[in-house]
Structure formats: C-alpha cells, structure tokens
C-alpha positions as CSV (number, residue, x, y, z in Angstrom):
1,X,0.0,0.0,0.0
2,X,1.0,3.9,-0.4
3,X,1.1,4.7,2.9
4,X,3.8,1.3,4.0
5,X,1.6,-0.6,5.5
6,X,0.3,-4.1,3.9
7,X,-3.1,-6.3,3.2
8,X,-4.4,-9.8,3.2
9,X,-7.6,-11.8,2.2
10,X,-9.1,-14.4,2.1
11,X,-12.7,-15.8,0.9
12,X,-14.8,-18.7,1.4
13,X,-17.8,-19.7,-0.4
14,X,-21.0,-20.8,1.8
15,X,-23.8,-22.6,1.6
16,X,-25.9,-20.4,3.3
17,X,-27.7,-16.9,2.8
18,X,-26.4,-14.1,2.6
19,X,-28.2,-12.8,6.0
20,X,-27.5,-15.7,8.3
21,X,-23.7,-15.1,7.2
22,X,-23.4,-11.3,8.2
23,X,-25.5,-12.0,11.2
24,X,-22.4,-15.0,12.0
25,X,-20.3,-12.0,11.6
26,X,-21.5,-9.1,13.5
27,X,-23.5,-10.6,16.3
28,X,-20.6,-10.8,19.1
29,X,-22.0,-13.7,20.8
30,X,-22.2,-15.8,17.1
31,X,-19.0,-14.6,16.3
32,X,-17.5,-15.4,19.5
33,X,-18.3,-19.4,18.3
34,X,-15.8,-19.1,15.1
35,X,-13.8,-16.3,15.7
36,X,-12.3,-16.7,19.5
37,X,-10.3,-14.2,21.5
38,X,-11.3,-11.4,18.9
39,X,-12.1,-8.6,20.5
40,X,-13.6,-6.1,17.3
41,X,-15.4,-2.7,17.4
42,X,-17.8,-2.3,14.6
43,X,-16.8,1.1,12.7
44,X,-18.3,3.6,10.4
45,X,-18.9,2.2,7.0
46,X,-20.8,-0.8,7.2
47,X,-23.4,-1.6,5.5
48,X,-26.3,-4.4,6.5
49,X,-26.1,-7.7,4.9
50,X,-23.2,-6.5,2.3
51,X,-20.0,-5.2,4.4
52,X,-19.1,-5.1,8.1
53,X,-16.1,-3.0,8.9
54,X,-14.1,-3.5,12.2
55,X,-11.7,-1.8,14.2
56,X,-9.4,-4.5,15.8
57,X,-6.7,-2.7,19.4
58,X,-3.8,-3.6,17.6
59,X,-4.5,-0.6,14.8
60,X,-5.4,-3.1,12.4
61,X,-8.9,-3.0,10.5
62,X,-10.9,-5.5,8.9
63,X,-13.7,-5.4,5.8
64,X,-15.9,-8.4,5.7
65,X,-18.0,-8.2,2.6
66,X,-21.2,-10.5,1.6
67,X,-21.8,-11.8,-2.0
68,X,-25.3,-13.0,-2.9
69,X,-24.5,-16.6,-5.0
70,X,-28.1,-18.2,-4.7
71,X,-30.9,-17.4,-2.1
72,X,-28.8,-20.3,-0.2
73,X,-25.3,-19.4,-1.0
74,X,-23.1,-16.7,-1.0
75,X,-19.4,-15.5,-0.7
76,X,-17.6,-14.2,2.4
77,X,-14.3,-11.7,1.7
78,X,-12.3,-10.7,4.9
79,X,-9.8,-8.3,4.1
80,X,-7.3,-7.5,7.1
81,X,-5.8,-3.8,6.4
82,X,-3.1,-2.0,7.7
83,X,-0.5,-4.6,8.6
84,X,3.1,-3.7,9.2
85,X,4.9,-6.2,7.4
86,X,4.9,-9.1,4.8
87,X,5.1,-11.5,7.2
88,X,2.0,-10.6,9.2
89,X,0.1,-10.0,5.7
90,X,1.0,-13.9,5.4
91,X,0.4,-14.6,9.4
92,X,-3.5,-12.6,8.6
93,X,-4.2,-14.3,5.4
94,X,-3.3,-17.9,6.7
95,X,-5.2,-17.0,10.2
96,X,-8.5,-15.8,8.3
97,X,-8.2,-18.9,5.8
98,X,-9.2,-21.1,8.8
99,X,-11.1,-18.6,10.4
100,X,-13.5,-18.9,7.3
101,X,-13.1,-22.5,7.2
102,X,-14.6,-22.5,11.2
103,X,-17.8,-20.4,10.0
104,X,-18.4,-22.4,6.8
105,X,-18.2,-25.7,9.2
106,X,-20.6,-23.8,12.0
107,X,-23.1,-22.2,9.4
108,X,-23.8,-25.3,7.2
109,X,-23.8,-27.9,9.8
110,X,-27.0,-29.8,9.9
C-alpha cells in the first residue's frame, strides 16, 4: 500500500444466505463461536447484509464483505488492512483462511 503498510484476504464460499452469514459475523456472541479471543469494534462504513467493517486494538482494521450466489449461498471476503509487514500479511491471510473454514463448518452444519 501507499502509505507502507500491507493487506491480506481471504474468501470462502458458503452454503448459506447471505443474512444468516453477516448476522455470523456481526452478532458478538455468534462470532464469538468461530472467531475466538477477537475482541472487534464495529466502525463507520458498514453496510447491512453486504460489508461489516471493524476496528481491531492492535491498529489493524478489517472489511468483511457478503456476495449474494443463490438465495442459499453466498461469498464471504475478509480483508485485514493495515499490517506492518509481509510476514504478518501472510500470518493474517493464513489466520482468516481457517477462520472462514470454522464459520463455513458452524453455518452449514445440519
């Protein structure tokens, strides 16, 4: 980025709606079940059912955005901003790679 610092992602496809998925994501007590030890402020800029935007105490933000697929499936995109260095970018994109993996298994279990 322009300013030195660096970004990851990472997506995961789910079979789910688009709805139950944000509500996985910005309901603290949900979240708490895939995302442990997180402690996230909800920021400015979000917008219901397509983007959540956090604040993390580190400095760190991160964007979670929500793409419609089918009434039953949709897309999740976490992007982790303002990193200081490669190697966290890789530390982030690995940690949210699993992270979306424990919210696919905890939203589609039957």
């Amino acid at each position: 980025r322009p300013d030195g610092t660096f970004e990851a992602g990472a997506s995961k496809t789910l079979a789910v709606p688009a709805p139950r998925a944000y509500q996985a994501v910005t309901e603290p007590e949900l979240r708490s079940r895939w995302l442990p030890g997180e402690s996230l402020t909800h920021r400015e800029g979000s917008r219901p059912g397509k983007v959540a935007r956090f604040d993390r105490p580190d400095g760190t933000r991160i964007t979670v955005q929500f793409e419609i697929q089918a009434d039953d499936k949709c897309t999740v995109s976490v992007q982790h901003q303002r990193l200081p260095d490669v190697d966290a970018a890789e530390a982030a994109k690995a940690y949210w790679r699993a992270r979306l993996t424990e919210l696919k298994a905890l939203l589609e279990q039957r």
